[in-house]
C-alpha positions in Angstrom: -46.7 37.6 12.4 -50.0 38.1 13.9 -53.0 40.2 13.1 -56.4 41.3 14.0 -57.7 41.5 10.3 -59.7 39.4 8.4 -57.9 36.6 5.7 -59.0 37.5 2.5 -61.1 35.1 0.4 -61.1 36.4 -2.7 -60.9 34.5 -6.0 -57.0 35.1 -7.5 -57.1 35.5 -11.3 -56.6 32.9 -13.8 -53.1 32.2 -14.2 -51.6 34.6 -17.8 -51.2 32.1 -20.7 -52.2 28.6 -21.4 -53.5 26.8 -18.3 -55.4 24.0 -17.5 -57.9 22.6 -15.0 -56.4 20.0 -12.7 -58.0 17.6 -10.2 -56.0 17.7 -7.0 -58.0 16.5 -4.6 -61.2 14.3 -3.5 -64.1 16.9 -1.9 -63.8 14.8 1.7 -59.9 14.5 1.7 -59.0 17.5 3.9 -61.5 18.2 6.6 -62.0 21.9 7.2 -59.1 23.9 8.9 -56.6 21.5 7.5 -53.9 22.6 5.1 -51.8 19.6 3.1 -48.9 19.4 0.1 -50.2 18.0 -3.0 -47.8 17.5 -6.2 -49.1 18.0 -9.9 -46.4 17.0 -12.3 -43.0 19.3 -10.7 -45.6 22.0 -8.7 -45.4 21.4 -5.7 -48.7 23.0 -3.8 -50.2 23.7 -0.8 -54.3 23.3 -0.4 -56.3 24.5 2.1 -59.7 24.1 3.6 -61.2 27.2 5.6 -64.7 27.7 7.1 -64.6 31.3 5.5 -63.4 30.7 2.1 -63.4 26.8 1.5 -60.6 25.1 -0.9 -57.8 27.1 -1.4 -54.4 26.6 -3.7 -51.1 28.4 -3.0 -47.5 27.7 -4.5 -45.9 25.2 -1.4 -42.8 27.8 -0.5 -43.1 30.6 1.6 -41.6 33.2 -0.2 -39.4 34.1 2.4 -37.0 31.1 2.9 -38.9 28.9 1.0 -40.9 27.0 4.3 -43.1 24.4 3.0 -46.5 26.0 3.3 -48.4 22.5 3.6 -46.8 22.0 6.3 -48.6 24.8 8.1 -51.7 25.6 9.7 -55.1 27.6 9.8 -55.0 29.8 12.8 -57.6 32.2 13.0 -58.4 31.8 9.0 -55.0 32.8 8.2 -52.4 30.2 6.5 -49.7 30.5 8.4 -45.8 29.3 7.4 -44.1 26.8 9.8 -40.8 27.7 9.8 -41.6 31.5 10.7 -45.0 31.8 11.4 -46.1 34.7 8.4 -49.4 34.8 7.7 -50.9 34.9 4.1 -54.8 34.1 3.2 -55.1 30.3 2.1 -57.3 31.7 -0.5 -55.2 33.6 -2.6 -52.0 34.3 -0.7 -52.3 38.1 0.1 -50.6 39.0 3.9 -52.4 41.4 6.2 -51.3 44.9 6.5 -49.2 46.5 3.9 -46.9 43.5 3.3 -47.0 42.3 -0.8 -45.0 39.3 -0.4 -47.5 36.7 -0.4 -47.1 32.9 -2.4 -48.6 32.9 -5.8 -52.1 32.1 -5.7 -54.3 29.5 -8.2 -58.0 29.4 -8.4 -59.6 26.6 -7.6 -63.1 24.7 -8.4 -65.3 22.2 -6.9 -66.7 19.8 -9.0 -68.8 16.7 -8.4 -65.4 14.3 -8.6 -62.8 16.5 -6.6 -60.9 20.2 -6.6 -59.5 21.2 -9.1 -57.0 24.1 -10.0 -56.1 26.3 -12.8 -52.5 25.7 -13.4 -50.4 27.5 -16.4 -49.1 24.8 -18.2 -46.0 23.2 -17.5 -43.4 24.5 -19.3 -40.5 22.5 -21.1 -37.5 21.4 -18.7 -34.7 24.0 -20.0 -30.9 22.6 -20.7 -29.0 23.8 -17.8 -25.2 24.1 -16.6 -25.4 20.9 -15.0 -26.8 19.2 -18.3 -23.5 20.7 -19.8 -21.3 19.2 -17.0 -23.1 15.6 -16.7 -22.4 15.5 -20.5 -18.8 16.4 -20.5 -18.4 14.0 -17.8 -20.0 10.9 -19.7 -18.1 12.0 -22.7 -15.1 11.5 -20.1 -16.2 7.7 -19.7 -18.1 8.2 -16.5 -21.0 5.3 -16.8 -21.7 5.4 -12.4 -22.3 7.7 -9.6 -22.6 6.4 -6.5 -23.9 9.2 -4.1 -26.8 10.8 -1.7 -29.0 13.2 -3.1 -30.3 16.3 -1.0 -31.3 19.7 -0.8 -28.0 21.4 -1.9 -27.1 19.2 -5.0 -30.3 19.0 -6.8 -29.9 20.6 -9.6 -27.2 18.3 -10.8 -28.7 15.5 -9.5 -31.9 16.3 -11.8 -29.2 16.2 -14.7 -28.2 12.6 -14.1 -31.8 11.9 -13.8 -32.2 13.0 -17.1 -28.7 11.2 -18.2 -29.9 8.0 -16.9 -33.5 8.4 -18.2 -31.4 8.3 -21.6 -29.8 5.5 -20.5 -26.3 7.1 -20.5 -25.6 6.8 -16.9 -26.7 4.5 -14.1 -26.8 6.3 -10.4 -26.2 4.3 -7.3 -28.0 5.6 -4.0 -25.9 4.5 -1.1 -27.1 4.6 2.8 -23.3 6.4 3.9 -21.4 8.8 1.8 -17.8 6.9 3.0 -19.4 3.8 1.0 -19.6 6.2 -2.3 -16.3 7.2 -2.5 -14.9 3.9 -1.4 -17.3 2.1 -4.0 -15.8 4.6 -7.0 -12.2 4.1 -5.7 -12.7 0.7 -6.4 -13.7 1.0 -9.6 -11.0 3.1 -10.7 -8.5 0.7 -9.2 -10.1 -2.0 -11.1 -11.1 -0.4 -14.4 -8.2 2.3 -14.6 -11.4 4.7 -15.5 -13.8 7.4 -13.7 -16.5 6.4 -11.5 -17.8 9.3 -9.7 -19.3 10.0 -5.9 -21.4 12.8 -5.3 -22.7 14.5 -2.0 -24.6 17.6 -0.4 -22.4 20.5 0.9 -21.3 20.1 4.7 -21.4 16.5 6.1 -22.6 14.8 3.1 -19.0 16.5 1.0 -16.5 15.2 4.8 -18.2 11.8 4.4 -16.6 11.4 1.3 -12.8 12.2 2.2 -11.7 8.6 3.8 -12.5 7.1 0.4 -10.6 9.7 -1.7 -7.7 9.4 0.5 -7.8 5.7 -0.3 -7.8 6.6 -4.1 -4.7 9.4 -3.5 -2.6 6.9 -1.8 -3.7 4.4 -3.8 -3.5 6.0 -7.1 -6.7 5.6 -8.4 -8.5 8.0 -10.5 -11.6 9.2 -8.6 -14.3 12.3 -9.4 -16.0 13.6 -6.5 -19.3 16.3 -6.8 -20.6 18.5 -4.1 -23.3 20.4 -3.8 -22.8 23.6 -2.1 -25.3 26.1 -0.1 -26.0 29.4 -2.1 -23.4 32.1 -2.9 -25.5 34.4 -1.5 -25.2 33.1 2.1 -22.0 31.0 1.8 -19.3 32.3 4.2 -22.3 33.9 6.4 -22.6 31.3 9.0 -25.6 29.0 6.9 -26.5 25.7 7.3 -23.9 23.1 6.0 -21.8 25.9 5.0 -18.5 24.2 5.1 -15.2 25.4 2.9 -14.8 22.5 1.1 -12.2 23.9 -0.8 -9.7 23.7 2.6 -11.7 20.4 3.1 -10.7 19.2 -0.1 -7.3 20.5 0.1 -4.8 17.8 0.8 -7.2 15.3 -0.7 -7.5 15.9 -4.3 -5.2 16.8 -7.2 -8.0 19.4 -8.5 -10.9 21.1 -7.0 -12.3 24.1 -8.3 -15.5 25.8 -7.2 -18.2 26.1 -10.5 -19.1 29.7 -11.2 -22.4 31.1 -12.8 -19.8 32.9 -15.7 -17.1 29.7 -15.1 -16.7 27.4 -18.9 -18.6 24.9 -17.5 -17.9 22.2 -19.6 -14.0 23.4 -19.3 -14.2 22.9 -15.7 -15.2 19.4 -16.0 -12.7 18.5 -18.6 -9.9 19.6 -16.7 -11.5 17.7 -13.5 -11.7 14.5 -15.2 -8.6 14.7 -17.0 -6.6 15.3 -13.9 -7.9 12.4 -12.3 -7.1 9.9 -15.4 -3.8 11.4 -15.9 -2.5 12.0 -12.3 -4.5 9.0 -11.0 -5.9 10.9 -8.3 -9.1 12.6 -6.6 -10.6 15.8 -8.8 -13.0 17.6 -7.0 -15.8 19.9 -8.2 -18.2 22.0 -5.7 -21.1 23.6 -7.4 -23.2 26.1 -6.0 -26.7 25.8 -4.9 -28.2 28.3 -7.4 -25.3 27.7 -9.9 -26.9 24.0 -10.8 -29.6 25.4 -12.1 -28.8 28.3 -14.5 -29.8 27.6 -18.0 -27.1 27.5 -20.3 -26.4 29.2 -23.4 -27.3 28.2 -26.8 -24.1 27.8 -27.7 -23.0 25.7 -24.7 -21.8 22.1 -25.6 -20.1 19.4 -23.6 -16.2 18.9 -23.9 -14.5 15.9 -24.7 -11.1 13.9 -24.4 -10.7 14.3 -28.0 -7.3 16.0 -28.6 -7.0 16.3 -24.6 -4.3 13.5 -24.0 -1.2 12.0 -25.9 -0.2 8.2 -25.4 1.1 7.3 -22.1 3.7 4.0 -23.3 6.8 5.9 -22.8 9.9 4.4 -23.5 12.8 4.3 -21.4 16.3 6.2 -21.9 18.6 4.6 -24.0 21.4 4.9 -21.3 19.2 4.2 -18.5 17.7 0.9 -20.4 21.3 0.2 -21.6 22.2 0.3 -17.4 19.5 -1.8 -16.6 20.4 -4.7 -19.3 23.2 -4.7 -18.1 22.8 -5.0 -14.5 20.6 -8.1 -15.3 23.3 -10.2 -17.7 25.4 -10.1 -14.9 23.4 -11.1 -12.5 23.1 -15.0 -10.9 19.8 -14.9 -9.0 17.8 -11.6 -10.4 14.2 -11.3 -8.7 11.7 -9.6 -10.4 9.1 -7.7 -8.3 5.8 -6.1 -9.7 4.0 -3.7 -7.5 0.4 -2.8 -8.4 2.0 0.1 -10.7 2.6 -3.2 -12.9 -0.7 -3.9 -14.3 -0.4 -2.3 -17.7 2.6 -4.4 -18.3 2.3 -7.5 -17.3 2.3 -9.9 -20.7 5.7 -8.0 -21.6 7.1 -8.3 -17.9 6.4 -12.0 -17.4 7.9 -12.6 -20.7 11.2 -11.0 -19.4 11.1 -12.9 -16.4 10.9 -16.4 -18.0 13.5 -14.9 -21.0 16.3 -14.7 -18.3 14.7 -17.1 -15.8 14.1 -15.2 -13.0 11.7 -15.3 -9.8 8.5 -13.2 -9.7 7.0 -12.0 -6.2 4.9 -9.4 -5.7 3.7 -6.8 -3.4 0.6 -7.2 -1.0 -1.3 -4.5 -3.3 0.1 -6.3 -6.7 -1.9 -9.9 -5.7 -3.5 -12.0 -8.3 -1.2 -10.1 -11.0 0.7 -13.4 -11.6 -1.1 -16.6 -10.9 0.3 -18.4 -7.5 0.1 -21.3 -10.0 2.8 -19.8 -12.9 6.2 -21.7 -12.8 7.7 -18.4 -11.5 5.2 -17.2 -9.4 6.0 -17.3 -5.7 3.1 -15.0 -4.3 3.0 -12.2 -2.1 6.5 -10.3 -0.4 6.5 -9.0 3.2 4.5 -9.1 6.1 1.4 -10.3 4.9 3.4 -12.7 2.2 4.7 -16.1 2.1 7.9 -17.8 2.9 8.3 -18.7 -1.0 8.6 -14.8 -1.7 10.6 -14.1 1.5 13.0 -16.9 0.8 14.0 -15.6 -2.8 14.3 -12.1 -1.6 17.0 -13.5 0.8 18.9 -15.4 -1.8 18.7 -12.8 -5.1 22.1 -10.3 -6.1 19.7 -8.3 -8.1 16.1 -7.0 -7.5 14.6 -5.7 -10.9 10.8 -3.9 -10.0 8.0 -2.3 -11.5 5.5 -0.7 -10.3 6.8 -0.9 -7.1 6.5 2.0 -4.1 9.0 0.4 -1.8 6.3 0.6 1.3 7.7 -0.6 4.6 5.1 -3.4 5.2 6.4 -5.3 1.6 10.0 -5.2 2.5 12.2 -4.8 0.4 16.2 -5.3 1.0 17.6 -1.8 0.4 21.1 -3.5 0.6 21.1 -5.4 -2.7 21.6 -3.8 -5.7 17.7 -2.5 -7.4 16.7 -1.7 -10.9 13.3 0.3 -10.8 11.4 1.3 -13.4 8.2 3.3 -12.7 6.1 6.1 -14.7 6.4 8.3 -12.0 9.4 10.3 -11.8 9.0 10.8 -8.0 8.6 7.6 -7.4 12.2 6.8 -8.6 14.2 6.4 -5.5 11.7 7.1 -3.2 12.9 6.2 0.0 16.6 5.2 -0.7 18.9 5.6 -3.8 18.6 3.0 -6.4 21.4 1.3 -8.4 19.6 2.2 -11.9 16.6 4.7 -12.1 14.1 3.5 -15.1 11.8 6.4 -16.1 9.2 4.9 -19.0 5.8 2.7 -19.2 6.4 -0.3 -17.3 5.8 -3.0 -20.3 7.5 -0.8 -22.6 10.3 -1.0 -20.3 10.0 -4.5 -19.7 9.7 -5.5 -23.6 12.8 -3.8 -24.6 15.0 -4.8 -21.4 14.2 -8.6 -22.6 15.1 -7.5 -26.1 18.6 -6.3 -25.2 19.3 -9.2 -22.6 20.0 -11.9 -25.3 19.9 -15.5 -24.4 20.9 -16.5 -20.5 22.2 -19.3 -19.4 20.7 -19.5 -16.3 17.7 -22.2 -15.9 16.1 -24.3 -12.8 14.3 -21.6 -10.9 11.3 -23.0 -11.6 12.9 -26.3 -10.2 13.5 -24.4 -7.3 10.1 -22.1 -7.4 8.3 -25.5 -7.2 10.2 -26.7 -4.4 9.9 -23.4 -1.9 5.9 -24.3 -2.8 5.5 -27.5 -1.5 7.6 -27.0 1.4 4.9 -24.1 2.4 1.9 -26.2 0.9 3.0 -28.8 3.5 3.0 -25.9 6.1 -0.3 -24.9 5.7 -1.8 -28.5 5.6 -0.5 -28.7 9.0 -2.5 -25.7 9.8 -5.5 -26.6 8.7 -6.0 -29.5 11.1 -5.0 -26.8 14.0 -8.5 -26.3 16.2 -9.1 -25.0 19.5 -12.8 -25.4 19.5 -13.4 -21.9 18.6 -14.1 -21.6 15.6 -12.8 -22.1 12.0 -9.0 -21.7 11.6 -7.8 -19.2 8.7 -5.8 -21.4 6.9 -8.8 -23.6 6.3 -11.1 -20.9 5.3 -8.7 -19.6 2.6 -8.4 -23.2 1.4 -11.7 -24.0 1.0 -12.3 -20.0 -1.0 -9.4 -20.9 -3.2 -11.8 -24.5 -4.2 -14.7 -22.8 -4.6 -14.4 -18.6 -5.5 -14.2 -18.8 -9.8 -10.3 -18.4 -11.1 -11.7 -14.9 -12.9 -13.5 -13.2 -9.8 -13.1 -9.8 -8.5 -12.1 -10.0 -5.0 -12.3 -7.0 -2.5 -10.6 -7.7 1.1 -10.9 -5.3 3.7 -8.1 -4.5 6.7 -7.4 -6.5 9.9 -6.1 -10.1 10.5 -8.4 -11.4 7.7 -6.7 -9.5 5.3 -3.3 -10.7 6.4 -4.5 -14.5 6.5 -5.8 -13.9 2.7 -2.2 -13.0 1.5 -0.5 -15.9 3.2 -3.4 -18.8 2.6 -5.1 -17.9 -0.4 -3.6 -18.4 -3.4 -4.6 -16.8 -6.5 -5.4 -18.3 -9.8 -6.3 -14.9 -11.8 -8.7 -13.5 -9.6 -8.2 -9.4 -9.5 -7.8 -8.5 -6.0 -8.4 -5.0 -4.3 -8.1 -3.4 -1.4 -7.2 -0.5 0.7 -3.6 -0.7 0.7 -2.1 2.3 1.8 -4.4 4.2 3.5 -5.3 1.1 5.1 -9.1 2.2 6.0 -11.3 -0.9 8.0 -14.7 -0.8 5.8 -13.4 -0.9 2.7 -14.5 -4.4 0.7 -18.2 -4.4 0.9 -18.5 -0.7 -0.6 -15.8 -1.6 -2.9 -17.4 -4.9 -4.2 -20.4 -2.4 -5.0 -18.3 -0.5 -7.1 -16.7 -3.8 -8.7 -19.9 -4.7 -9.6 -20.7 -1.4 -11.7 -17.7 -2.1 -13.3 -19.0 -5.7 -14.5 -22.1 -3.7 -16.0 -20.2 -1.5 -17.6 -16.8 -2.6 -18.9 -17.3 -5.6 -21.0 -13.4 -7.0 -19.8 -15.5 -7.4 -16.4 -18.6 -8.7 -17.7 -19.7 -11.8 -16.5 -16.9 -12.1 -13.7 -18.3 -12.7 -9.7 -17.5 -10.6 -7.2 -16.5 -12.2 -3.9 -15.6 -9.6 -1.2 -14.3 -10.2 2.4 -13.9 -9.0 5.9 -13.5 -9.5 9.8 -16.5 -8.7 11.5 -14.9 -5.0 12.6 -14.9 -4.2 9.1 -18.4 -5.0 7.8 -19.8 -3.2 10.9 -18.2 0.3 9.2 -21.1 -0.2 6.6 -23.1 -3.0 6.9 -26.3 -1.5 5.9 -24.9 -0.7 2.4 -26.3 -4.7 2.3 -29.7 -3.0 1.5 -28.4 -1.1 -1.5 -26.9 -4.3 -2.8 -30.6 -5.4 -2.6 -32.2 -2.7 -4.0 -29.7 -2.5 -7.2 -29.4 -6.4 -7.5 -26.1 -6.7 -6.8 -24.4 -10.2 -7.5 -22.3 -9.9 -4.9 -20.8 -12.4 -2.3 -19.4 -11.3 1.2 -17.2 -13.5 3.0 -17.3 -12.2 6.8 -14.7 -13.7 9.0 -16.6 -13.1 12.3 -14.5 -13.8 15.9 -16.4 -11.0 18.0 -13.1 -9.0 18.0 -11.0 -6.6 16.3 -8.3 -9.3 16.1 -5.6 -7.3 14.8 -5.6 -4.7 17.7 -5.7 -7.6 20.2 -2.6 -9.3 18.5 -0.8 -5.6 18.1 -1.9 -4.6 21.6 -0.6 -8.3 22.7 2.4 -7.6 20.7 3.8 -4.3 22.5 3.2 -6.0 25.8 0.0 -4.1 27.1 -3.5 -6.0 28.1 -5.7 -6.7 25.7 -8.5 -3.8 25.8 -11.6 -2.4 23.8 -11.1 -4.6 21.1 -14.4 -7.2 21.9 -17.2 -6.6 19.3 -21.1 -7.0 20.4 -22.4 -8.9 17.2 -25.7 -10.3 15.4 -26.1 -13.2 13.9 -24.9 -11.5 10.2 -25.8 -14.4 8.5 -30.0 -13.4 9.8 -28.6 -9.5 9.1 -28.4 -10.4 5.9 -31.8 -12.1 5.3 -33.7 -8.6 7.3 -31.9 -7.0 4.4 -33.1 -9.1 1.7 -29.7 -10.6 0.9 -29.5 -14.4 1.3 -27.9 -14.9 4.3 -25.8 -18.7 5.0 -23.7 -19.2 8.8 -21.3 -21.9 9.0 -19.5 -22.9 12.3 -17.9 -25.8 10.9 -15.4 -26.4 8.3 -16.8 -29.2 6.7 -19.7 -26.8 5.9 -17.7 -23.9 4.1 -17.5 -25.2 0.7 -21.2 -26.3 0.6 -22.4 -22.7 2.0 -20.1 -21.1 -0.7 -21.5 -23.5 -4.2 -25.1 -22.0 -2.3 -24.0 -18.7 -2.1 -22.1 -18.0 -5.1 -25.2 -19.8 -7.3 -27.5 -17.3 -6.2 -28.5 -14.3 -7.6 -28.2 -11.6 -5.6 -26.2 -10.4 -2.8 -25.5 -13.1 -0.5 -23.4 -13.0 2.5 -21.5 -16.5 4.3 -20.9 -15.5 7.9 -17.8 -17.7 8.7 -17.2 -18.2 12.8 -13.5 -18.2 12.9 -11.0 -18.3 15.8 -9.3 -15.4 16.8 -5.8 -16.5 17.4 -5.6 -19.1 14.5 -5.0 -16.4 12.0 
């Protein structure tokens, strides 16, 4: 907008009500024809310094689209707005001609130490919707957010500034949105409670959906935010306007859009009981100018107080009666615990060494029983061990809990199958079962041990034992295997298993080093997570960011390490999340399992007879990567080296990262 007249340079009143005089400036800080942003408590201005009319003060935002003014310029004594070049006098924010629409406009004073500006005072910071909301949702159990703020969430981002400022909530601010929702999905998995992720509207809200379909296949219960532009142009064709509602669609159990008239605190309820209940992703999208609406007197936050009965369901008396029976008359039963099992374990090991029975689990259900118990025989299915795989073949009965019957665990559909699950749809899943078992998996398991009496059968721990030290012996021989290219698996998941504490928290990612962890390590109790479905490269090191909210917030965590691992392919997806571990002080250590490739591809590729293609990696040196990012950073190309690099690690205080050269074919 350009004119011929003059800029006015007239004095604007003093502003209606209380004010105050405030310095904002030094007299030499902005040399004449210069415009700059100055902040003075939450007023945000813009200052200006004109031949014709010296210092001037107008609001920052052009009050056409809200262009930061300070980031303007003085063109022909005019301030004019960088986004779309209107003019308005720097002195007291009139336009030329017969526009009205000018910024509001302060005086201002020079004084022997600086400008100053009359400013009304600040007014109090009013309870909003999104106070309302953050409530509800801490009431829910909700003690971290992991997220990215920006210019379309913050209005709720200013109520968990307040929440934490309470000391109610602590916010994590990550580098990638994938690593916010991964990070909370891990902490559900771990905790069984909410962790939230929160994003902008558009790209900020999509980065978020490879985590939450890790917690949906997964069953993990997950709360995802997202800002949203303004209703007023949503639909129109605005920047970042995405509909995150079909985004969202397949992904979560719940998403609902938050209205200015919606029951705000209803909204979140519903959102965060859906996700503890369903064990899934609950999605809410608030509105740019929605955030910031002041609630009602009369608003207050919900609660799960009278929201949710008890969940320890006992089994039908015929279908328990079924179930007994099919285990009295069977010779070799297995038991086999899936990672639907972790509510019942006491109860289910006690019926497994009642009628003497075998206990494998699935890949996801690792570190639920101790590779050490009498029973234990560690992980089914392709990335198990020959113990497991052995019993399988040799059982007449499989009795599971928990269990989804996913192709990579294996599971003989042949041989006659008790399963008892919570989840009706998860009853027979893929094939007919001999006996469906609808109820809480300990319940289930306490009162099947009640009505099988006392068996006769004994000696499979005998024979447990035995299956061990033939594989023990096994991988022995493995560890001595080298090829001069670096450190063998077996070997590195020996060493880990003498040094990583019996209690810690242990995130693995996807690829061959996730495979090699099943087989080699074995688990004392240790609580191990990973991606197991969905099977998403990236996941440990965002995850053991979210396992470490939930040691400082759940005190059954508190104290435990966190030990997370990968192949090189998978830290790459978001190594720089190393620099949030710094900045929040993270007490985390990262295992990387570096060969330059993405060895599972090669072996698959290898496997289905074509070359071997696309799968070499370009890497640093992720030990120095570390250090850059202020972790402590320790390489070791030598296995004599590993359990001195891990004692150094694990003793320090902080994230640290061991880079571990490893050969790619000795997996």
């Amino acid at each position: 907008m350009s004119t011929n007249e003059t800029a006015s340079i007239e004095e604007p009143e003093l502003p209606d009500g209380d004010y105050a005089w405030k310095r904002v400036l030094g007299t030499d800080e902005l040399p004449e024809g210069r415009v700059t942003t100055v902040t003075v408590g939450h007023e945000s201005l813009c200052m200006s310094n004109t031949v014709e009319g010296g210092f001037g003060c107008v609001a920052n935002a052009c009050p056409h689209q809200g262009g930061p003014l300070g980031e303007g310029s003085i063109e022909g004594g005019w301030l004019r707005c960088p986004w779309h070049g209107y003019d308005f006098s720097p002195k007291n924010g009139i336009p030329p001609g017969a526009f009205n629409d000018g910024p509001i406009a302060y005086p201002t004073e020079v004084r022997e130490d600086g400008v100053y500006v009359a400013l009304p005072m600040e007014m109090a910071r009013p309870r909003t919707v999104s106070d309302v909301m953050v409530d509800t949702m801490l009431n829910w159990g909700v003690t971290h957010v992991f997220g990215m703020v920006g210019h379309s969430n913050l209005g709720f981002a200013d109520a968990m500034r307040v929440a934490e400022e309470r000391g109610d909530l602590t916010y994590i601010g990550i580098r990638h949105e994938g690593a916010a929702s991964f990070a909370a999905t891990a902490y559900g998995k771990l905790t069984g409670r909410l962790a939230a992720c929160f994003a902008i509207a558009g790209p900020g809200s999509t980065n978020l959906i490879t985590g939450l379909y890790d917690a949906k296949t997964d069953r993990a219960p997950v709360l995802a935010l997202s800002g949203q532009v303004p209703s007023s142009v949503r639909g129109r064709g605005a920047f970042q306007d995405t509909d995150l509602h079909a985004a969202f669609a397949d992904v979560s159990r719940y998403s609902e859009t938050v209205q200015a008239g919606s029951n705000h605190a209803e909204l979140m309820t519903l959102a965060c009981k859906t996700a503890l209940l369903e064990r899934d992703v609950a999605h809410l999208v608030f509105p740019d100018e929605v955030q910031e609406i002041e609630a009602e007197v009369s608003a207050t936050a919900s609660g799960p107080d009278g929201r949710t009965g008890a969940r320890e369901i006992a089994p039908p008396s015929s279908a328990l009666a079924a179930a007994v029976a099919a285990l009295t008359a069977s010779d070799r039963p297995l038991i086999i615990i899936g990672n639907g099992a972790k509510e019942g374990m006491h109860e289910i090991l006690a019926l497994a060494e009642k009628v003497d029975a075998p206990v494998v689990t699935t890949f996801k259900a690792k570190g639920l029983i101790s590779d050490s118990h009498p029973l234990g025989c560690g992980v089914l299915g392709r990335s198990g061990t020959p113990v497991a795989s052995w019993f399988m073949n040799e059982s007449d009965l499989l009795v599971t809990f928990g269990v989804s019957f996913a192709n990579h665990t294996g599971i003989a559909d042949y041989k006659p199958i008790v399963q008892v699950d919570f989840d009706p749809m998860a009853l027979g899943r893929f094939h007919p079962v001999s006996v469906a078992v609808q109820a809480h998996v300990g319940v289930a398991a306490q009162a099947m041990a009640e009505g099988c009496g006392t068996t006769s059968r004994d000696g499979a721990a005998a024979e447990v034992a035995q299956r061990w030290a033939i594989w023990r012996a096994e991988k022995a021989s493995r560890r001595a295997d080298d090829r001069g290219e670096g450190v063998n698996a077996a070997a590195l998941f020996h060493a880990l298993g003498d040094c990583v504490p019996h209690d810690a928290i242990m995130p693995v990612d996807v690829g061959n080093n996730t495979y090699s962890f099943g087989r080699y390590f074995e688990v004392a109790n240790q609580s191990v997570l990973m991606s197991g479905y969905l099977g998403s490269i990236g996941f440990s090191l965002p995850a053991a960011m979210g396992s470490w909210a939930a040691t400082q917030s759940q005190p059954e965590f508190a104290g435990r390490k966190v030990v997370s691992i990968s192949g090189d392919g998978g830290l790459g997806q978001y190594a720089m999340e190393l620099t949030t571990a710094v900045k929040y002080g993270m007490d985390i250590t990262h295992v990387v399992m570096n060969n330059s490739e993405l060895g599972k591809i090669s072996k698959e590729q290898r496997a289905a007879d074509y070359d071997v293609w696309q799968t070499s990696l370009h890497n640093p040196s992720f030990a120095a990567f570390a250090e850059l990012c202020g972790a402590k950073g320790i390489r070791v190309t030598e296995i004599g080296d590993l359990q001195a690099a891990m004692a150094e690690a694990l003793a320090y205080d902080g994230p640290a990262l061991v880079e571990v050269v490893t050969d790619a074919l000795l997996v």
